[in-house]
DOVONU-714591 format. One record per residue (C-alpha): residue in three letters; z, x, y. Coordinates in Angstrom, 3 decimals, always signed. Each point is the difference from the previous one (the first is absolute). Layout:
BEGIN
   residuo         zz         xx         yy
       ala          Z          X          Y
...
//
This chain:
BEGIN
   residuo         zz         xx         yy
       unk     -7.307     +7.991     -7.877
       unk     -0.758     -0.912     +3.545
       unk     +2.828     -1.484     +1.942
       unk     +0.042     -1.723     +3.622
       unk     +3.482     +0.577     +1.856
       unk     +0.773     -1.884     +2.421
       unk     +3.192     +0.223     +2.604
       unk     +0.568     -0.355     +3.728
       unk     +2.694     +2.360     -0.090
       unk     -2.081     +3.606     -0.130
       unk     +2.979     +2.035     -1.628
       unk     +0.243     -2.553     -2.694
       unk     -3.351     +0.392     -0.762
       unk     -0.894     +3.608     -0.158
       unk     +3.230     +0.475     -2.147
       unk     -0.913     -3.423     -2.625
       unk     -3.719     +1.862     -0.071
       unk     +1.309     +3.650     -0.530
       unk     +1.509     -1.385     -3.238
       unk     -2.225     -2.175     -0.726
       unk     -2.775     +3.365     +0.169
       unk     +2.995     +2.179     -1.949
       unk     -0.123     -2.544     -2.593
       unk     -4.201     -0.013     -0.239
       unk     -0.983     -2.171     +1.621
       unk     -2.464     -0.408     +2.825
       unk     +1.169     -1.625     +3.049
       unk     -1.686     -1.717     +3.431
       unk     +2.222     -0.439     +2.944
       unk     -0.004     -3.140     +2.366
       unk     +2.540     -0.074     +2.365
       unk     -1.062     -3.526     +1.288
       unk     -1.499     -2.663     -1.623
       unk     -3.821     -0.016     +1.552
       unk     -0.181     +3.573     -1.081
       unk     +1.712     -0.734     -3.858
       unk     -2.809     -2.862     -0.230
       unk     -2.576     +2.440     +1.374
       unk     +0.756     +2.649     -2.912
       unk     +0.257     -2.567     -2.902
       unk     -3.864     -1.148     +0.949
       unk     -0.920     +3.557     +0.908
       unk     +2.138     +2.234     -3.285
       unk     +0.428     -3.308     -2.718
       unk     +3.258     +1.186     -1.038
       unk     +1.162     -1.156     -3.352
       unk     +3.790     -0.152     +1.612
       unk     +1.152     -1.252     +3.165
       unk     +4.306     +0.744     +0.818
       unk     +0.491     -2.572     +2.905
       unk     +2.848     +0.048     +2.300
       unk     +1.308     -3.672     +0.352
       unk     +0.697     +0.637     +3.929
       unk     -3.453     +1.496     +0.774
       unk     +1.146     -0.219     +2.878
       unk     +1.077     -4.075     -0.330
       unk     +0.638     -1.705     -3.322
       unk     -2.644     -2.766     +0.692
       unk     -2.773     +3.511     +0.605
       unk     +1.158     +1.468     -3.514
       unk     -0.343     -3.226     -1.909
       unk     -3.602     -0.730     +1.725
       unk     -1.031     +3.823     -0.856
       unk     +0.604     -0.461     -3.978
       unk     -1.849     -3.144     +0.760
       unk     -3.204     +1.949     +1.634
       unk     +0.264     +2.666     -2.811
       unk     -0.076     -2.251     -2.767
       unk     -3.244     -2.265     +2.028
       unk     -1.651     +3.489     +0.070
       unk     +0.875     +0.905     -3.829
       unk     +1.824     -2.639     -2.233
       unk     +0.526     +2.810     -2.384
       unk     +1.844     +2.572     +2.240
       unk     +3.844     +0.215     -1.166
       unk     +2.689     -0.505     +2.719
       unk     +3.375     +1.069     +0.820
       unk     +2.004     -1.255     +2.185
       unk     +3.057     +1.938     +1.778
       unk     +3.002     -1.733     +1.898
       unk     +3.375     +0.663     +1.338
       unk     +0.507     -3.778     -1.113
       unk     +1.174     -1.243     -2.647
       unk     -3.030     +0.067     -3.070
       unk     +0.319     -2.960     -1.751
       unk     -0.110     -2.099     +3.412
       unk     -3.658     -0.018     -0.082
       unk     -0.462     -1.141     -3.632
       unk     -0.650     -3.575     +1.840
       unk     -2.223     +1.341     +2.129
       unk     -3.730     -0.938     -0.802
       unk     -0.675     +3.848     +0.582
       unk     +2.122     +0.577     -2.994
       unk     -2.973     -0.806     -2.284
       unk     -1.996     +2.757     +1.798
       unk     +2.498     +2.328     -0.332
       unk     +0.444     +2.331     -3.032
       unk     +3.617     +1.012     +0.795
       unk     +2.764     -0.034     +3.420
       unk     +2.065     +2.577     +0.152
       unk     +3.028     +0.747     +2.208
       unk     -0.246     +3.470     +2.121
       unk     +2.468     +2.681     -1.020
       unk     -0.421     -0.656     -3.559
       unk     -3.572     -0.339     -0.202
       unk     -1.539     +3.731     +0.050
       unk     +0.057     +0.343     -3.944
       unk     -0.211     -3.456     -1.726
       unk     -3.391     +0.056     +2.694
       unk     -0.794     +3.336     -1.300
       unk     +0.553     -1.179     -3.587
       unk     -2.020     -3.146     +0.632
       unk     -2.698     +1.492     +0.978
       unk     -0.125     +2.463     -2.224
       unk     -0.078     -2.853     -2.657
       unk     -2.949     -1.864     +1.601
       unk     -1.835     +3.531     -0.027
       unk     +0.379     +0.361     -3.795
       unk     -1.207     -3.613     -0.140
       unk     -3.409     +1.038     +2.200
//
């Protein structure tokens, strides 16, 4: 399975992509979001793993927008620092398959998406 990572913070990313590639996947790297747009039209991932502050919270929420425009079937995940269930009133929320909190999100994403590859 194909999945777009996306995260201002470069350390965050290579590391969130090195597991993501340990645990099979395939991964494409955006470090901004005109680049993570750029791949999804460009690779069609199946997956996109979308930091909330990309590098704003307003530019995170409008790039799961753009990637669900470009492909209404493409899964998204969400990561915060913030508190999950704060954006379950959020009309993002429907576009969004899951939120999860960093620090404790490495292997219920792992086991997510290993779920949703089984499902493929």
């Amino acid at each position: 399975m194909k999945i777009l990572v996306a995260d201002d913070d470069l350390d965050q990313l290579a590391i969130r992509c090195l597991l993501l590639e340990q645990s099979g996947f395939e991964t494409i790297q955006a470090s901004d979001p005109g680049s993570a747009l750029a791949a999804a039209r460009a690779e069609n991932p199946e997956c996109a793993v979308v930091d909330l502050r990309f590098p704003t919270e307003e530019s995170g929420l409008r790039l799961v927008r753009d990637l669900k425009g470009l492909n209404a079937a493409i899964h998204l995940f969400l990561l915060t620092g913030a508190n999950a269930a704060r954006f379950a009133s959020r009309s993002e929320a429907r576009l969004i398959d899951e939120v999860f909190e960093k620090g404790s999100a490495s292997a219920k994403l792992v086991r997510k998406l290993k779920a949703l590859q089984v499902g493929v």
